[in-house]
C-alpha positions as CSV (number, residue, x, y, z in Angstrom):
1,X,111.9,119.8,123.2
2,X,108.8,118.8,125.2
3,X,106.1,117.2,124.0
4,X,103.9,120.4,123.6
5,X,107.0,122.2,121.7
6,X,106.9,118.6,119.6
7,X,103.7,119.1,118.8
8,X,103.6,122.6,117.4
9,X,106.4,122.1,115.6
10,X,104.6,118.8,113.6
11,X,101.8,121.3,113.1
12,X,104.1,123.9,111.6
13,X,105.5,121.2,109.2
14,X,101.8,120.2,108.4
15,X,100.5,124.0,107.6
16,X,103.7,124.2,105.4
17,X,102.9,121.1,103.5
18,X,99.4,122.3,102.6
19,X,100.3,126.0,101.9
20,X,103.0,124.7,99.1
21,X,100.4,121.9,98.5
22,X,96.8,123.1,98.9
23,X,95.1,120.0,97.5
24,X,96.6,117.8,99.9
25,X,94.6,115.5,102.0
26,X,95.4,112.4,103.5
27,X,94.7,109.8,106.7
28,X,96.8,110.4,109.7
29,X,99.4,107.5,108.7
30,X,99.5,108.9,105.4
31,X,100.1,112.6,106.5
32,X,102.8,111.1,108.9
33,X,104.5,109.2,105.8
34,X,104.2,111.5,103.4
35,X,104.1,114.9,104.6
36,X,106.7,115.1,107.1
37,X,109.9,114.8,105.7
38,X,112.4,112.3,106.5
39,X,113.9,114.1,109.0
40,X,111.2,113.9,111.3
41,X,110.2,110.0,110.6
42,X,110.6,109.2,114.0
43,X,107.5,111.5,115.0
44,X,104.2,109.1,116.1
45,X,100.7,108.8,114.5
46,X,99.6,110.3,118.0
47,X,101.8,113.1,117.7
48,X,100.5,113.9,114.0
49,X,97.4,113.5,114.9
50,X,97.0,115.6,117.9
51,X,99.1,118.6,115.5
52,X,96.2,117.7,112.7
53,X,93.8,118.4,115.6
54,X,95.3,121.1,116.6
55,X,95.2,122.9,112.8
56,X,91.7,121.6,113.2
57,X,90.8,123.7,115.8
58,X,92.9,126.6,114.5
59,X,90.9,126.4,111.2
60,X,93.6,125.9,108.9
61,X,92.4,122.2,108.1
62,X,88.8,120.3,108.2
63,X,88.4,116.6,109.2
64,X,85.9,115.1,107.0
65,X,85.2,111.1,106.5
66,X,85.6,109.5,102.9
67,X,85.0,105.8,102.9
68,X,84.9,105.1,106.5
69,X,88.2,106.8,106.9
70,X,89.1,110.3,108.2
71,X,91.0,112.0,106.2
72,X,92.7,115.8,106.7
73,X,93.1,118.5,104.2
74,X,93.2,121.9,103.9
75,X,90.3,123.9,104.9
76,X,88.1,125.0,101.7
77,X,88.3,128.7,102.4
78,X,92.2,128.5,102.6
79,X,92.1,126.3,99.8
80,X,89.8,129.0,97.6
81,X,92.4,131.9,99.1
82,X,95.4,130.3,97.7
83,X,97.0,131.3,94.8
């Protein structure tokens, strides 16, 4: 898989997570620890963050600061949309 393919597919793990968990949110590291399963350990904190960027752009999740860290999470429409 290249690294484009690699990417999509981290963001297609990421969407999942916050569909089945749409109160998630979390740094990049933590996303990359806790979010991806085990499976895919091996995948970097520039790889999950470029997918989070990605979701970003797509609108499925916001970047937002809290305490001088970013953090992802769903975005609040999605989150409002979800039952």
């Amino acid at each position: 898989m290249g690294e484009e393919e690699d990417t999509e597919a981290v963001a297609d793990v990421i969407q999942r997570y916050l569909v089945a968990h749409p109160q998630a949110a979390d740094t990049v590291e933590g996303v990359t620890r806790w979010w991806i399963p085990r499976e895919r350990l091996e995948e970097s904190l520039a790889r999950t963050e470029a997918a989070l960027e990605r979701l970003v752009a797509r609108g499925v999740v916001e970047r937002t600061e809290i305490g001088g860290r970013v953090v992802y999470r769903r975005l609040a429409a999605a989150r409002r949309g979800a039952t």
